[in-house]
C-alpha positions as CSV (number, residue, x, y, z in Angstrom):
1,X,88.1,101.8,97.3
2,X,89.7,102.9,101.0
3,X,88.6,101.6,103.9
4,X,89.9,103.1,106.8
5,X,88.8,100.4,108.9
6,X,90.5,97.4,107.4
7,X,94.3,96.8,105.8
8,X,94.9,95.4,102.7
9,X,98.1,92.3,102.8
10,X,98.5,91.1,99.4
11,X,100.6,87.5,99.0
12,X,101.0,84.3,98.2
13,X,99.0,80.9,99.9
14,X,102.3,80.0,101.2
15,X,102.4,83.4,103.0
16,X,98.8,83.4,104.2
17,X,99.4,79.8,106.2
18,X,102.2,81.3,107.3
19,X,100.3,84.4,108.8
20,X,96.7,82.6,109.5
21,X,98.0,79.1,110.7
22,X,101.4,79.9,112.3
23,X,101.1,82.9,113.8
24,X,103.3,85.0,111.9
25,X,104.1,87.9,109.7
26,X,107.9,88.1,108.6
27,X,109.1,92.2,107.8
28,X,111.3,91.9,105.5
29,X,114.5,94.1,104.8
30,X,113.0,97.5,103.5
31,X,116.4,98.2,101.5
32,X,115.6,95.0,99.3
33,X,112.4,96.0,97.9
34,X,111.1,97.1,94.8
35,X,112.2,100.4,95.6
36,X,115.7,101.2,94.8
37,X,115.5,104.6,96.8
38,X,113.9,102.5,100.4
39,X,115.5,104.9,103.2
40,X,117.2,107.1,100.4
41,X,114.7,109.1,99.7
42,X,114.2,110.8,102.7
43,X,117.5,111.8,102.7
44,X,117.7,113.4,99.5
45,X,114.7,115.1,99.6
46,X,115.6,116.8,103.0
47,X,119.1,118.0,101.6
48,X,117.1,119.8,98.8
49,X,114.7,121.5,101.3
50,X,117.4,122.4,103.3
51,X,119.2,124.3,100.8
52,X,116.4,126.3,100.6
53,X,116.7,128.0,103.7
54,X,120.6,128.0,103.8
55,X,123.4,130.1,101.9
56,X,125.8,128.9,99.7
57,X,128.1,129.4,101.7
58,X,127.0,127.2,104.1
59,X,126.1,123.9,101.4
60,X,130.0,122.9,102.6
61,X,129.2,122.5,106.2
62,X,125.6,121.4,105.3
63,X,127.3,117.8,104.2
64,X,129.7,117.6,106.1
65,X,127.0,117.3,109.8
66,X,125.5,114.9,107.2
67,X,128.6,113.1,106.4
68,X,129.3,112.7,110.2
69,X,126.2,111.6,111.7
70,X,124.8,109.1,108.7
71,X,128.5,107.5,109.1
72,X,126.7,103.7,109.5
73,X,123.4,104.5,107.9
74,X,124.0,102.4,104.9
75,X,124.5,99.4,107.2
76,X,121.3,100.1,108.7
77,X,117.8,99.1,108.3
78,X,114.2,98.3,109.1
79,X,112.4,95.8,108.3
80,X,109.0,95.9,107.4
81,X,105.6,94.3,106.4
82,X,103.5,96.2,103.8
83,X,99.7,96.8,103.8
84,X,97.4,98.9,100.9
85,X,94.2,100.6,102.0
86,X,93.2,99.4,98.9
87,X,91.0,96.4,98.5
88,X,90.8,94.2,95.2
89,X,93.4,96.5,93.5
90,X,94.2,94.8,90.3
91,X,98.2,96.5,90.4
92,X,98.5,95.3,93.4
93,X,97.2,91.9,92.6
94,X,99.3,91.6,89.9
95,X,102.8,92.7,91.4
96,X,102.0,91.5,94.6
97,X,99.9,88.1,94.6
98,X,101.7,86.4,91.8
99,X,99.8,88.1,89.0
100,X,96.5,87.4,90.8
101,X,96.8,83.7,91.4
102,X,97.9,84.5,95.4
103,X,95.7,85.7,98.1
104,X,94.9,89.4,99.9
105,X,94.5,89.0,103.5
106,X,92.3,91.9,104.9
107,X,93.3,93.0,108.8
108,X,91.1,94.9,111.1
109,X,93.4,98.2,111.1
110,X,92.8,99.3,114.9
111,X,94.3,95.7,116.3
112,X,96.7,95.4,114.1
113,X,98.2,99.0,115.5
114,X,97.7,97.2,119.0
115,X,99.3,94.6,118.2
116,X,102.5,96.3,115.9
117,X,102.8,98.4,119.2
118,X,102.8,96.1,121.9
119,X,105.6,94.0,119.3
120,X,108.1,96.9,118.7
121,X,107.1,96.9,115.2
122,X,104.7,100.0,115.0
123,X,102.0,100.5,112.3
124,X,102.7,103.3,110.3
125,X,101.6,105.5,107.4
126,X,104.1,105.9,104.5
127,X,104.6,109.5,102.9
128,X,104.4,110.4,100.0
129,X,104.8,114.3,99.8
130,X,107.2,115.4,96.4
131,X,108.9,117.8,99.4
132,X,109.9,118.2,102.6
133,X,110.0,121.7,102.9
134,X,107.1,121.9,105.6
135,X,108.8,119.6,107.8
136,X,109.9,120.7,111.2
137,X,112.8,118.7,110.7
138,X,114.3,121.0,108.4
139,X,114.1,123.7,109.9
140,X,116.2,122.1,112.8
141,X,118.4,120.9,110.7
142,X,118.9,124.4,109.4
143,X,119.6,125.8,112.9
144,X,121.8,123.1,113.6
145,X,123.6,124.0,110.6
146,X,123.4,128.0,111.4
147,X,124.6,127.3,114.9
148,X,128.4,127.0,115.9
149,X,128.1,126.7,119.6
150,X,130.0,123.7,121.3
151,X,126.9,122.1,122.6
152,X,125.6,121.6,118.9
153,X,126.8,117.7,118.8
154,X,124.2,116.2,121.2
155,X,121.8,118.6,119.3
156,X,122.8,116.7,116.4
157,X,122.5,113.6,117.4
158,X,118.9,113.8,118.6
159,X,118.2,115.3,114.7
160,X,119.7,112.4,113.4
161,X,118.1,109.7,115.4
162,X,114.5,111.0,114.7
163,X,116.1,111.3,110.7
164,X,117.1,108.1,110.1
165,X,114.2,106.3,112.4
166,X,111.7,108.9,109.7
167,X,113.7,107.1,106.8
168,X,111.4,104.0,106.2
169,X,108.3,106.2,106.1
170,X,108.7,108.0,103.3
171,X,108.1,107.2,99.5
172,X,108.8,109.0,96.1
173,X,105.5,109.6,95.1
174,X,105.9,107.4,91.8
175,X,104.3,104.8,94.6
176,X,101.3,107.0,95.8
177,X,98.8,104.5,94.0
178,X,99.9,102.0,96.7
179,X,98.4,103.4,99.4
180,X,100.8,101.6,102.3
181,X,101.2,101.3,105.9
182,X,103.3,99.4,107.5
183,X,104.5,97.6,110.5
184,X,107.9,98.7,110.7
185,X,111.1,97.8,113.0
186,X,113.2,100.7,114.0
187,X,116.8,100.6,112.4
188,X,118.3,100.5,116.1
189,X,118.7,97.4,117.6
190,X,116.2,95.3,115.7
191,X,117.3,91.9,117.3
192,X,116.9,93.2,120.7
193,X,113.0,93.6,120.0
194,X,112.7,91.2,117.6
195,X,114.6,88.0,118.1
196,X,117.2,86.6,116.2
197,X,116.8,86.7,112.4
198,X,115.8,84.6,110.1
199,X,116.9,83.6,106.4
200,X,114.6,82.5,103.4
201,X,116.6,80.5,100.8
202,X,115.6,80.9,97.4
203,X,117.5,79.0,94.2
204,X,119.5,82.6,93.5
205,X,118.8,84.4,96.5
206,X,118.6,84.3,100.3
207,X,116.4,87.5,102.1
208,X,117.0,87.9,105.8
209,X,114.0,88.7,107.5
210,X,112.5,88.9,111.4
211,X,109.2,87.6,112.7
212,X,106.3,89.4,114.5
213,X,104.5,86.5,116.6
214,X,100.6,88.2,116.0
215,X,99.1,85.3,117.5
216,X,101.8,85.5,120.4
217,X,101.0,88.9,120.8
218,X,97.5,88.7,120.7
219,X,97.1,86.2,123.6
220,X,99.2,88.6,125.4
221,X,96.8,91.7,125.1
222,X,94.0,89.4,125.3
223,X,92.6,89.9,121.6
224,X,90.7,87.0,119.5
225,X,93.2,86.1,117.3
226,X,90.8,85.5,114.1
227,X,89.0,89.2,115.1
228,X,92.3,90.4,113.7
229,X,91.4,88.8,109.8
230,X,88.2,91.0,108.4
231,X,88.2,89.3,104.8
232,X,90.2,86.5,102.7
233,X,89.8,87.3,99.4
234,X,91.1,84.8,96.7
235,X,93.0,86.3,93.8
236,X,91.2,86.6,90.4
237,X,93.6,84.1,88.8
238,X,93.7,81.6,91.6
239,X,92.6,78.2,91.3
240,X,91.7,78.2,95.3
241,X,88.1,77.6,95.2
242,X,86.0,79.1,97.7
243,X,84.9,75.6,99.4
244,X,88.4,74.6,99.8
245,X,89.7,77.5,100.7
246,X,86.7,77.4,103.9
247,X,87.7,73.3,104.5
248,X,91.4,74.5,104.6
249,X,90.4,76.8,107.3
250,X,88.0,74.4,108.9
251,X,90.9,71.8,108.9
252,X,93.2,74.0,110.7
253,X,91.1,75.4,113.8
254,X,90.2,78.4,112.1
255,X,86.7,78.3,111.0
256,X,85.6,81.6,112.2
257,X,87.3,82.5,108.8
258,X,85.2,80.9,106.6
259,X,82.4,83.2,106.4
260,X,84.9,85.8,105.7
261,X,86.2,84.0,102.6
262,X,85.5,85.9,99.8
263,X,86.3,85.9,95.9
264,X,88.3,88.6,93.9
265,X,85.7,90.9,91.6
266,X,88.5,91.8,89.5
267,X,89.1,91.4,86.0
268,X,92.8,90.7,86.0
269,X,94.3,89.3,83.0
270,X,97.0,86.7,83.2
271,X,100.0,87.6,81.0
């Protein structure tokens, strides 16, 4: 069920030390997640709604301002880390917390938006509308395309900034039943606000990713870090137990969490 109040981050044990102990939430490349359209989508959909309100004629010059200013865009990205306002969902427990045997770590949603601010990775709502023919984006985009004056380049520009840095928030609505927000990097100049990157090294793989210092961050807006973590809910498959998940905490100078461990509800089947 939604709680407006709290965030929902689905994961592994390895990924909840990494956030509760350490400090840290890693945003991962938004282009290398499970959907193939991340930043694409957006796009598309605002080429169709555009065509509404244009002629035929004009479809030529339509892609070619497109063409011009999106030059780099598929060397850009955000990164991002992914939150559900859904609790104890049993999909996302099953394609997000190793098919229930991982963890779901609930935030307080009002710091976290503190905190994604103040750390250049804002917390944001994803979208997912099956148009964008309401947005006030198109219809800019159609004047842009209407007009021919000279001064029409900076114009575009500006369009095209606020475009691609829209990109990452919105979702074909195949993923509605997810529910996310996220704390997301603006394409531009990620390493500038974010530090140097860093590089995960898996047996077939290696994912590039950049960390948001909460704890860091905390101190420096003068927020408990544990007020941040409203719940720690053990997957339904996990063989965590509740008491050792509480010692764990205890053991690491975190034992304001262990009245907010909690146990899954779900029913989750492992396959």
């Amino acid at each position: 069920m939604e709680n407006c109040t709290r965030l929902y981050h689905y994961t592994d044990f390895n990924a909840m030390q990494g956030i509760i102990v350490n400090g840290e939430i890693w945003l991962w490349n938004l282009r290398r997640m499970n959907d193939s359209q991340e930043m694409e989508y957006f796009i598309k959909e605002l080429k169709i709604a555009l065509k509404k309100q244009l002629q035929s004629s004009e479809y030529e010059k339509m892609e070619r301002i497109f063409a011009e200013n999106l030059k780099d865009f598929d060397k850009l990205s955000s990164y991002a880390a992914c939150f559900s306002e859904y609790s104890d969902d049993a999909a996302q427990w099953a394609r997000y917390a190793k098919n229930g045997m991982g963890v779901c770590v609930a935030f307080n949603k009002e710091l976290l938006a503190k905190i994604g601010e103040a750390g250049h990775a804002p917390l944001c709502k994803v979208n997912y509308s099956p148009s964008c023919d309401d947005l006030d984006i198109v219809k800019e985009l159609a004047e842009l395309v209407k007009n021919t004056s000279k001064s029409s380049s900076q114009t575009a520009r500006e369009i095209f900034n606020k475009l691609i840095t829209s990109s990452p928030l919105f979702k074909h609505p195949s993923f509605i039943s997810e529910k996310e927000y996220r704390l997301v990097s603006l394409p531009y100049n990620v390493t500038k606000y974010l530090g140097q990157p860093h590089f995960y090294v898996e047996e077939t793989n290696i994912k590039k990713y950049y960390i948001l210092k909460l704890k860091e961050v905390c101190n420096s807006l003068k927020i408990k870090y544990t007020d941040l973590f409203e719940e720690v809910c053990i997957g339904p498959q996990a063989r965590v137990t509740k008491d050792l998940l509480m010692d764990y905490f205890a053991s690491y100078g975190v034992s304001e969490l262990c009245d907010k461990v909690k146990i899954s509800d779900c029913p989750l089947r492992r396959f």
